[in-house]
N, C-alpha and C positions, 0 to 999 in steps of 0.2 A: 572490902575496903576500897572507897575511892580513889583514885589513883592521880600521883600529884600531875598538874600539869604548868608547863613554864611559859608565859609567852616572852619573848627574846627580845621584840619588838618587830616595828613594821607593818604593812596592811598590804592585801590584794590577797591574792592564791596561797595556799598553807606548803610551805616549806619547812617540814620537819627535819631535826637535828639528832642522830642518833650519835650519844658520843662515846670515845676509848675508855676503856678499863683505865679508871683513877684518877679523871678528869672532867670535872664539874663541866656544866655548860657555858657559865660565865668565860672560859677559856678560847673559847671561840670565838668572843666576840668582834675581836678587829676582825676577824676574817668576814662573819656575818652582817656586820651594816653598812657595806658597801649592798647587801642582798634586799635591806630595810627597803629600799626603796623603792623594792618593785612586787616583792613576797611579805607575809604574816609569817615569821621563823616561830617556830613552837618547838619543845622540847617534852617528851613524855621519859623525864629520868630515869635508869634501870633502879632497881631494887638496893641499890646501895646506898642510895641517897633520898631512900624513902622514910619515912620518922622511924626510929625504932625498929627498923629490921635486919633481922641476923640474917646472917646465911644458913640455908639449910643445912642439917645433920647429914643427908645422903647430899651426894653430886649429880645436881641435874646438868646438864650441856646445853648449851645457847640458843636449843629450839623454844627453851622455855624466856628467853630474852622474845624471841619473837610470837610467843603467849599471850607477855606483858605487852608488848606494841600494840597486837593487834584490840584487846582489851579495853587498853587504852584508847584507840582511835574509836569504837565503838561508844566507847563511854560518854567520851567529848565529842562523838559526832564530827571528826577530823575526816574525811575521805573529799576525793581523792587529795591525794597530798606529793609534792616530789621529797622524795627523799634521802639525803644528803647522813652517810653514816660514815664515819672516821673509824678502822682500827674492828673492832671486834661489833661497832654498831653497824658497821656497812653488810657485816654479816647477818646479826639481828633482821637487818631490814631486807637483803636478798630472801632471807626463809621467811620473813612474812609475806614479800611480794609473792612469793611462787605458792604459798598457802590462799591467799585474797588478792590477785591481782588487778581486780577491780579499784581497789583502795587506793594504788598509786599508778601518778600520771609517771613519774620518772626515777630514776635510781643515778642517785648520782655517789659513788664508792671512791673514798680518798684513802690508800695505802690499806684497804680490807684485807684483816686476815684469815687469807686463802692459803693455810700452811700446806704444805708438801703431802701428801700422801701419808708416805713413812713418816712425818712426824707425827701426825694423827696419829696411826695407828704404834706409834711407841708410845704418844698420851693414854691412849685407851688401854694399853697392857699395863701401864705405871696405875691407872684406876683401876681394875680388875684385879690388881696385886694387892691395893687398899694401898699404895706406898706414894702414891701422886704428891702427897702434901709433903711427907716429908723429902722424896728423891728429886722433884723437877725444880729445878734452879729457880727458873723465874718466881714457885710459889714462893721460898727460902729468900727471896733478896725481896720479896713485897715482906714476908713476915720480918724482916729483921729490919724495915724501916723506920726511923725516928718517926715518932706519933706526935709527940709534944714538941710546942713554943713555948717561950716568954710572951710572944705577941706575934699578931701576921706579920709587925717588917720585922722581927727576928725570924721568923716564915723564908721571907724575901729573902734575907742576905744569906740563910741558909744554902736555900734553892740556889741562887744565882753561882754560889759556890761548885755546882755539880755538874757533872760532864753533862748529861744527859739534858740539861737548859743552856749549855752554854751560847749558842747561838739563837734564844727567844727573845725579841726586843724585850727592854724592859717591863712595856705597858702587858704585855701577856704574861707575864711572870707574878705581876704584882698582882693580876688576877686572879690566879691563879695561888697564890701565898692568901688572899682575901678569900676568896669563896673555896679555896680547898681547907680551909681550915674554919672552925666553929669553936664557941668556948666550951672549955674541957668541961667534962664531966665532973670534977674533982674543984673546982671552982678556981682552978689555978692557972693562966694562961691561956691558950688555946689548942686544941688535936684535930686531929684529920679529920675532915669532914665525910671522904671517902677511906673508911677502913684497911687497915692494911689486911685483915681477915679476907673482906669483900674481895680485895684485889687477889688475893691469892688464890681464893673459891673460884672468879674469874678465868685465871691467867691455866688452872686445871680441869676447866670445863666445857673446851672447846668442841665443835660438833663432829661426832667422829662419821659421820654419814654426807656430810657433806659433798664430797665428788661424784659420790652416787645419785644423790639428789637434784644436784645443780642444773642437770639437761630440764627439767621439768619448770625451769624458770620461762615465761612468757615472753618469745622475741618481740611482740606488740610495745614493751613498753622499754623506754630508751634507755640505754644503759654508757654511767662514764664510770673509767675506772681512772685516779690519780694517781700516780705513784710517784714517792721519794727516791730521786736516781740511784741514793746511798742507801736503801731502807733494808733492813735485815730478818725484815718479817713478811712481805710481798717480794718473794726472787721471781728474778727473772724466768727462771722456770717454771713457777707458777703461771704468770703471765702468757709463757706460751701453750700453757696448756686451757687455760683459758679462751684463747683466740679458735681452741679448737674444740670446746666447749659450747662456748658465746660468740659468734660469728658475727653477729651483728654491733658486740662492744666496741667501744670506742675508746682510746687510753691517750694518757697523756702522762709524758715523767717531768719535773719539776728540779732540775738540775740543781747540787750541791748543799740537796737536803735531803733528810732521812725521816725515814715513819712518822715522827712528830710535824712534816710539815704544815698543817694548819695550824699550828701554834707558832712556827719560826719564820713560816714565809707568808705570812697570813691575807696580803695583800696580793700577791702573785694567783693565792690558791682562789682568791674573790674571783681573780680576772679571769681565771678557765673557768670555772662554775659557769659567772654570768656568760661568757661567750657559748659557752654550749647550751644553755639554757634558750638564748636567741636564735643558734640555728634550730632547737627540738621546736620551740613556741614562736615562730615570728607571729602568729599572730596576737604576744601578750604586751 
């Protein structure tokens, strides 16, 4: 099956967009076209927001997110590309670089979830037990989310209601209320365009090999990590165990925001991109 592909907008060098668990690409955008103007932003969707597809019956884990990447960049003919993954896509994209490092000029990681150790390895016993869907929180608060609208701005005023946007300018919310939602299936309203299923299959499929793995990443190609000062999914202990990991990383925290900052601080998150992007490429 052909595999969708987004262009975002813009021209020059391919600057791919890997995005978080349950948020469309459209969500990005204030952050993304301040970038228009000097990259081609592409988006190759994960599987949730491909036409008509379920999640699988078994759990696969987020190497097969970087399956679908690398698949896809074959397909489209997308190499080399930098790439810019938020949340569980900066993951995707670290295990495709260290699989085809050929493929990307840069890795640019904003708030990647690089969980603890021991969180991994209590996800992978909650999957081994077969109880992951019903016992880990985060799958349980995806499954018990409102699916249906009246319409996208009853989407909006929903959203804007809830802790977790309260700090999103409007124009990213309203996006985000638009392209996360699609007309229902039922002919009535609108529902999520990304599945509360999908997000839960997601949020229990994290790659439990990951720490093992990561030295095998390539110091040739340039690495930023962003993080949310308040984020509760990149700690700071992860961070320092990174530094001694990835030597050659680069980090930057983005003061009095959390995990979701390129959706709340979306102009801040342009300006460290492109500035690291000028000292990796001054000649672009």
């Amino acid at each position: 099956m052909p595999q969708p592909l987004l262009h975002l907008g813009g021209d020059g060098p391919l600057l791919h967009l890997a995005v978080a668990n349950g948020f469309p690409p459209a969500t990005y955008l204030p952050l993304l076209r301040p970038l228009f103007e000097a990259y081609r932003v592409i988006c190759l969707p994960p599987r949730a927001l491909w036409p008509d597809e379920q999640p699988p019956a078994e759990l696969r884990e987020w190497d097969s997110l970087a399956d679908d990447l690398l698949a896809g960049m074959q397909q489209h003919a997308l190499d080399p590309v930098i790439a810019v993954g938020h949340s569980f896509g900066g993951i995707a994209s670290v295990l495709a670089a260290m699989r085809e490092p050929a493929r990307f000029r840069a890795l640019c990681l904003l708030d990647p979830t690089f969980l603890l150790p021991e969180w991994l390895a209590g996800l992978e016993q909650l999957r081994s037990s077969g109880s992951v869907m019903q016992d880990f929180p985060l799958a349980q608060m995806a499954l018990r989310r409102r699916r249906t609208f009246e319409s996208a701005e009853a989407a909006f005023s929903n959203f804007r209601g809830k802790t977790a946007f309260r700090n999103w300018p409007d124009e990213t919310l309203r996006l985000y209320a638009e392209h996360g939602t699609r007309p229902a299936a039922n002919g009535q309203g609108v529902e999520l365009a990304w599945s509360a299923e999908w997000e839960a299959y997601y949020y229990c499929t994290p790659y439990a090999r990951l720490w093992s793995v990561l030295p095998q990443l390539s110091p040739t190609i340039p690495l930023l990590i962003v993080r949310g000062a308040t984020s509760d999914t990149l700690l700071p202990q992860a961070v320092e165990m990174l530094r001694g990991v990835l030597p050659h990383m680069h980090t930057v925290e983005i003061d009095g925001h959390g995990h979701l900052f390129p959706q709340s601080a979306p102009k801040e998150t342009a300006s460290i991109i492109q500035a690291w992007l000028r000292d990796v490429f001054p000649e672009s």
